[in-house]
N, C-alpha and C positions, 0 to 999 in steps of 0.2 A: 401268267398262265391261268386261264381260266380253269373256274370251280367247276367241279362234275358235280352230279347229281348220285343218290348210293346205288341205283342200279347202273351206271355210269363206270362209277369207280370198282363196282364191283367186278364188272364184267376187263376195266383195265389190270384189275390183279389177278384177275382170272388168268386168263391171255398173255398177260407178262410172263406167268412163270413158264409158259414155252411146253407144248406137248404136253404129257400125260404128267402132269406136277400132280404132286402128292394133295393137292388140296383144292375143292370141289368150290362149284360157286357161292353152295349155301355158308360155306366154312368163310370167305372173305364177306358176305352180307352180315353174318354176325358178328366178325371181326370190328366192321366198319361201325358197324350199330355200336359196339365199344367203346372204340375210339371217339366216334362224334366225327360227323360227317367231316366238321374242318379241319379237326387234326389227321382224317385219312388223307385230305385235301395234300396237307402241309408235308406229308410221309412221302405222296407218288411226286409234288415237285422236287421233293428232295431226292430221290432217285433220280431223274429225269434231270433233276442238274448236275449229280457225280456223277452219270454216265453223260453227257453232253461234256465233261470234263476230262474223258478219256479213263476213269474207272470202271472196272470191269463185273457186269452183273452176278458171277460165283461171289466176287468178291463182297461186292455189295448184300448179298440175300445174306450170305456167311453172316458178318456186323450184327443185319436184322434179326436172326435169330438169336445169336449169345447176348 
């Protein structure tokens, strides 16, 4: 899977959480800015591979949070 860029990746967690999510684009560019671009890199494959796996996105966000 190719590496995104942080406006990239920004805008993919944006859009991931679907509708009016609780969390704005500036909130996932600082998030990312945290992380270090590779480990946000390493977080959207990981989603992107439990749901290609038939895991379910509540399910998954639920995990990410706690």
């Amino acid at each position: 899977m190719p590496q995104l860029m942080l406006e990239e990746l920004a805008s993919y967690f944006f859009y991931a959480q679907g509708g009016e999510g609780p969390y704005t684009l500036h909130d996932f560019v600082r998030l990312i800015d945290e992380l270090g671009l590779q480990r946000a890199n390493e977080v959207r494959e990981d989603v992107v591979r439990q749901i290609a796996d038939g895991r379910r996105l509540p399910v998954i966000r639920a995990e990410l949070v706690a």
